[in-house]
Wavefront OBJ file of the C-alpha trace (Angstrom):
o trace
v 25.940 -2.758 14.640
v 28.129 -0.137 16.583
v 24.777 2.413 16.920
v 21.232 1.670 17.682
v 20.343 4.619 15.190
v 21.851 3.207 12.663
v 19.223 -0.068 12.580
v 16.772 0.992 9.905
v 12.956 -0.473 10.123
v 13.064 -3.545 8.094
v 11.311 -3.280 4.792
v 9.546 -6.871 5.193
v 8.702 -9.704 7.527
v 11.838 -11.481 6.963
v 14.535 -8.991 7.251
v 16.019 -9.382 10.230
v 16.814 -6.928 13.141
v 21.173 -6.031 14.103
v 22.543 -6.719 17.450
v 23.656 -4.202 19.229
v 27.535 -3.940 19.918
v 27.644 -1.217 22.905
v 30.809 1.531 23.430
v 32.956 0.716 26.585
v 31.584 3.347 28.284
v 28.182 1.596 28.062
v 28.653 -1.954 28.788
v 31.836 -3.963 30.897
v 34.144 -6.340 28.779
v 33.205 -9.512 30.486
v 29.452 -8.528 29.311
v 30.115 -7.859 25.854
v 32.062 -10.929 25.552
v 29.135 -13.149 27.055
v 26.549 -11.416 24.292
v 29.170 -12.195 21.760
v 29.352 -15.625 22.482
v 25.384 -16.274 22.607
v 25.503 -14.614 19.169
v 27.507 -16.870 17.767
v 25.988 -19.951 19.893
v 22.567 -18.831 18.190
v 23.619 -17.738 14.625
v 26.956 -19.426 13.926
v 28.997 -16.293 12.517
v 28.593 -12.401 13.152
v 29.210 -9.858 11.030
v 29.941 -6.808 13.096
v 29.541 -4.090 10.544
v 30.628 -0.234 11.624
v 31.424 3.010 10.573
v 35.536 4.190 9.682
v 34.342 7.034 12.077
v 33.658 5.394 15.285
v 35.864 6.407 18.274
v 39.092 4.707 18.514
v 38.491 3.105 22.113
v 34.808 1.424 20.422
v 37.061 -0.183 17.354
v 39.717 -1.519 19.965
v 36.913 -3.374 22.003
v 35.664 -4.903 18.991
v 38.497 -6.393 17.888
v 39.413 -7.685 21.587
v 36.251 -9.240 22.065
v 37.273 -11.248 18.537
v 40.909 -11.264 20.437
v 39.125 -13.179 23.409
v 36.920 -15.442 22.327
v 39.619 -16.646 19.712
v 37.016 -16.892 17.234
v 37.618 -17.111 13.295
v 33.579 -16.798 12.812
v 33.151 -13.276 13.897
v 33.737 -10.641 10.986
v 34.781 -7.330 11.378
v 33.869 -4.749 8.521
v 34.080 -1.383 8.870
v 32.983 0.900 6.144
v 33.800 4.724 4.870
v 30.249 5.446 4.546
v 28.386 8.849 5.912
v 25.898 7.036 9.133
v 22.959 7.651 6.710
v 24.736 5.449 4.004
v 25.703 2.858 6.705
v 22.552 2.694 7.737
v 21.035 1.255 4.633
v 24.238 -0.614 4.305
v 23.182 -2.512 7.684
v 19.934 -3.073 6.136
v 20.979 -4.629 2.982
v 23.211 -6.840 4.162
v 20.551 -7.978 6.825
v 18.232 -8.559 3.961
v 20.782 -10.788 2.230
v 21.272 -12.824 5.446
v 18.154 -14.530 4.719
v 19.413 -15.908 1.656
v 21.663 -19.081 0.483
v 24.417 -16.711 0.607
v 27.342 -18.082 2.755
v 28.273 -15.729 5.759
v 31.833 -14.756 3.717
v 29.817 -13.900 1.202
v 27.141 -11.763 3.003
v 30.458 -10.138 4.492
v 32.785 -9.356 1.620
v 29.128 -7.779 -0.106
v 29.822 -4.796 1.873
v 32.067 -3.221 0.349
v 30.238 -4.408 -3.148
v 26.920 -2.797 -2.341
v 29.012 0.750 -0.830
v 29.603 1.313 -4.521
v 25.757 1.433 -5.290
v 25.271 4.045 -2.268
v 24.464 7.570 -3.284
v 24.872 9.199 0.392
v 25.512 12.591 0.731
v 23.808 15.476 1.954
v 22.366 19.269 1.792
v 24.457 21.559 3.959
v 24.610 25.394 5.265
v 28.083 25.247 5.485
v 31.338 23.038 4.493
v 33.514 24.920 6.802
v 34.159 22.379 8.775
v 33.964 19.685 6.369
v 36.916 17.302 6.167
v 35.370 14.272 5.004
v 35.150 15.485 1.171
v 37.943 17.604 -0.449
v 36.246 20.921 -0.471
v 37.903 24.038 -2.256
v 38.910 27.103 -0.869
v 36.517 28.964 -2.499
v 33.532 26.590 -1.192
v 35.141 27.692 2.067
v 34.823 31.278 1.436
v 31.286 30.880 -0.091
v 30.545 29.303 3.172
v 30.616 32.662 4.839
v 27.774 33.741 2.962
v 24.520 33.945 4.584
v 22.025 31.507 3.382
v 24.495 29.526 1.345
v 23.765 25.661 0.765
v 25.818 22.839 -0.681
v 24.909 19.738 -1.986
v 27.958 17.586 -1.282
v 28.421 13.574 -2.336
v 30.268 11.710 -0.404
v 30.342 8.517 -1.747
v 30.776 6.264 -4.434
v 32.466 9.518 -5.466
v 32.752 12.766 -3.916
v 31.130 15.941 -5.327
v 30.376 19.319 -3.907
v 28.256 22.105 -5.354
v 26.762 25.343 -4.167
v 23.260 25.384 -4.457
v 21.931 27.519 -6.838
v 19.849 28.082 -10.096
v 22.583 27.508 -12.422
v 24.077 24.633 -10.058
v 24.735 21.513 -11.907
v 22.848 18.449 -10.482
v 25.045 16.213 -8.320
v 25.564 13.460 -10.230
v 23.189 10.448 -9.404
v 22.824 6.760 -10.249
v 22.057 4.987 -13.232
v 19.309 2.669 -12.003
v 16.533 2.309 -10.366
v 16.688 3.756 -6.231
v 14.773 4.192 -3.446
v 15.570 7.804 -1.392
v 15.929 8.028 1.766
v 15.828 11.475 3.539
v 16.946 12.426 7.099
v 15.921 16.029 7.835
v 18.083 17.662 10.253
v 18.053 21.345 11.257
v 18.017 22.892 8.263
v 14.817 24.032 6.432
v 14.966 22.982 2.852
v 12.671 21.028 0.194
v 15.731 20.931 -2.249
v 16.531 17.785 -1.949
v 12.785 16.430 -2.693
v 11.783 18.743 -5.240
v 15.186 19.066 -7.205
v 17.431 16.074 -6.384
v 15.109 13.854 -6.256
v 13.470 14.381 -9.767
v 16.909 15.062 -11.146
v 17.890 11.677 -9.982
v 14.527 10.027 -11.078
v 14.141 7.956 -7.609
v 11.325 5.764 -7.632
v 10.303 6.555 -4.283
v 11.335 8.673 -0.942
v 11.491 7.531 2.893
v 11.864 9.476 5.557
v 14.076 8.754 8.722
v 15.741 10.304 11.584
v 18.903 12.009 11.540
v 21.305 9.718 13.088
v 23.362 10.994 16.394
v 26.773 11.125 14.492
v 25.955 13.104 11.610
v 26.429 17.045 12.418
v 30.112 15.433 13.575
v 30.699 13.638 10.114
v 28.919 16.447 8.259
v 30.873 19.517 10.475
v 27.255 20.914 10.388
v 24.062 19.771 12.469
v 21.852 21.953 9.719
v 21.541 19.374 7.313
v 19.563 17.061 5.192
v 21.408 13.889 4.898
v 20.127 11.326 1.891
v 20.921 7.876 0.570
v 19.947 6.588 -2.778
v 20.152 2.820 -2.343
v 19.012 -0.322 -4.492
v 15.852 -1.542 -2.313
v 15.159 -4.646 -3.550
v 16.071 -8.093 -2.325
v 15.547 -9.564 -6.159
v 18.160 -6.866 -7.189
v 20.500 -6.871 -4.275
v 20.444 -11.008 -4.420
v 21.235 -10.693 -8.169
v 24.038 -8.545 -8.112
v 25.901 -10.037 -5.396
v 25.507 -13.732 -7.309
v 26.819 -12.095 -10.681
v 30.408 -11.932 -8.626
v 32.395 -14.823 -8.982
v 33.243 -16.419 -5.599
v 36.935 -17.450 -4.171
v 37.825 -19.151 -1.139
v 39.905 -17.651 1.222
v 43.171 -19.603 1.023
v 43.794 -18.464 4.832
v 40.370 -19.537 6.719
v 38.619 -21.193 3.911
v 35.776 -19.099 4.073
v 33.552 -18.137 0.899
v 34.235 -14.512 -0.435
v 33.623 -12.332 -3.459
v 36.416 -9.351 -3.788
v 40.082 -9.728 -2.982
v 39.702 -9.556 0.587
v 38.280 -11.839 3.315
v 36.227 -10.203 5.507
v 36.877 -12.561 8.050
v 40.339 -12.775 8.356
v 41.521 -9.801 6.572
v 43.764 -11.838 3.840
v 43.906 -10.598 0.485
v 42.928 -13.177 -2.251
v 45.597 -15.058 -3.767
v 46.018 -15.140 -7.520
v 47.298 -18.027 -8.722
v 49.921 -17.476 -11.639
v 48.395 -19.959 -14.227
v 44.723 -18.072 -13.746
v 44.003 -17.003 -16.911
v 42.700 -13.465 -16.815
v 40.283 -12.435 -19.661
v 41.760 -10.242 -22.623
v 41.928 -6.849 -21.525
v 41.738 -7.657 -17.733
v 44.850 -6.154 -15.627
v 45.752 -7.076 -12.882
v 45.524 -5.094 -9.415
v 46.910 -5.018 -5.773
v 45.241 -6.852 -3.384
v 45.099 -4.151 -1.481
v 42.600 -1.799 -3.920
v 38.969 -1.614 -3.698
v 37.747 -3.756 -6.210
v 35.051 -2.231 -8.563
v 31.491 -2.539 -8.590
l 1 2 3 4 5 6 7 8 9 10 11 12 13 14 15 16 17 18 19 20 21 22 23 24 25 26 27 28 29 30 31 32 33 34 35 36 37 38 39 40 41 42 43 44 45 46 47 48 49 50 51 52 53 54 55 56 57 58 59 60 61 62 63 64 65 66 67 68 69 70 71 72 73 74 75 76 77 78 79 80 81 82 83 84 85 86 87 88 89 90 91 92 93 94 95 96 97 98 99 100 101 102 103 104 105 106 107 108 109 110 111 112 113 114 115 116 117 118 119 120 121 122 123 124 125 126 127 128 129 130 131 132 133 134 135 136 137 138 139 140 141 142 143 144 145 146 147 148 149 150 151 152 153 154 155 156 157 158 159 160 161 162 163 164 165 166 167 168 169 170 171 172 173 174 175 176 177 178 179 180 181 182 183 184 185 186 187 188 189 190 191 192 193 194 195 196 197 198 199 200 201 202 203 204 205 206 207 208 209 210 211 212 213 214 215 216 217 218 219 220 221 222 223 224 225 226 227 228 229 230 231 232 233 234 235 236 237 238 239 240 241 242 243 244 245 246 247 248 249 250 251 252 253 254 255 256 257 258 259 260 261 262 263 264 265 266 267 268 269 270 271 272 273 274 275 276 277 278 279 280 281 282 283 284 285 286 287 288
């Protein structure tokens, strides 16, 4: 992981904790190389999970430690997820890591389980929102005093102003777990009205992370993520995908993408697809 704040408290004994993979400005190349290489001496692969946001120079340094060490067992995934959401992203796939999952698999789940990620968040003001389409009118509202919005960034974006009359933001379908990060902005809207509209079955509390009033434009917020919590549920999905191997590296996936390697899953000619079943680029997100 890219951020310490982005490591959420396990939720049992056996989950286990994320490395830490520092910015330049925090730790020399040579270093980062040599912690690299004793994760991979201890664990075998690493899956070096981070945020589409992170600065350009942190991204680089990832990808020339992989460079470097020349190594085809180090994974880089990075995900278009608010820091809330990639928070309990982190934390699922460190729960999965514990099971008879293949690291390809635990990999490619990423961007499986970002499609079961309610994270959004209660704001004073989308003005300098870019990260969700947001109407000019939402801008103008935004001038109001004491306006809120209740925006959804993901696994599609929605934006409302808060209000009596507001229409819920729409929620998941199953069974989640809430988890709340109160910034500076005082509001119980997203416990006493999202959270009943959304029927969670329970709600944790966290700390903001550092990098949300720069994703958000706003630091008066209340970021949340709905999220499956459950290892039994999380294990079952993932297993319900059929699996490919990557005809580049070999490596166990689920998707059309290796997360190892980057190559996009090749479809043999003579598959038969099931009736109704079309087709599409390797290059599109696949569903959930």
């Amino acid at each position: 992981m890219t951020s310490a704040d982005l490591v959420l408290p396990p939720t049992d004994q056996q989950t286990p904790t994320a490395a830490l993979l520092q910015a330049p400005e925090a730790q020399a190349l040579d270093l980062a190389i040599g912690d690299m290489h004793l994760l991979l001496e201890q664990h075998g692969y690493v899956i070096a999970l981070y945020p589409a946001g992170i600065r350009p120079a942190h991204e680089r340094r990832l990808h020339s430690i992989r460079s470097v060490l020349e190594s085809d067992r180090i994974a880089l995934v990075k995900v278009d997820l608010p820091p809330l959401g990639v928070a309990v992203l982190v934390r699922q796939l460190r729960q999965l890591s514990i099971c008879d999952f293949s690291p390809g698999v635990v990999a490619s789940a990423a961007r499986l389980l970002s499609h079961y990620i309610y994270a959004g968040a209660l704001l004073n003001s989308v003005a300098r929102l870019d990260r969700v389409p947001v109407s000019l009118k939402s801008h103008a509202k935004s001038w109001v005093p004491g306006s809120q919005f209740a925006v959804l960034a993901g696994p599609r974006p929605q934006l409302v102003k808060v209000g009596p009359t507001a229409e819920p933001l729409a929620g998941p379908d199953f069974g989640t777990h809430l988890l709340v990060a109160k910034g500076n902005l005082q509001s119980a809207w997203v416990s006493e009205t999202l959270a009943p509209a959304w029927k969670v079955q329970a709600i944790h509390d966290t700390a903001v992370p550092a990098d949300s009033p720069r994703w958000w434009g706003t630091g008066k917020l209340v970021e949340f993520a709905a999220h499956l919590p459950d290892l039994s549920v999380l294990y079952q999905l993932v297993s319900s995908v059929r699996r490919e191997k990557c005809h580049w590296c070999a490596m166990e996936l689920i998707g059309d993408r290796c997360a190892f390697c980057s190559a996009p899953l090749a479809v043999s000619e003579n598959r038969a697809l099931p009736a109704g079943v079309q087709h599409h680029g390797a290059d599109e997100s696949p569903g959930p």
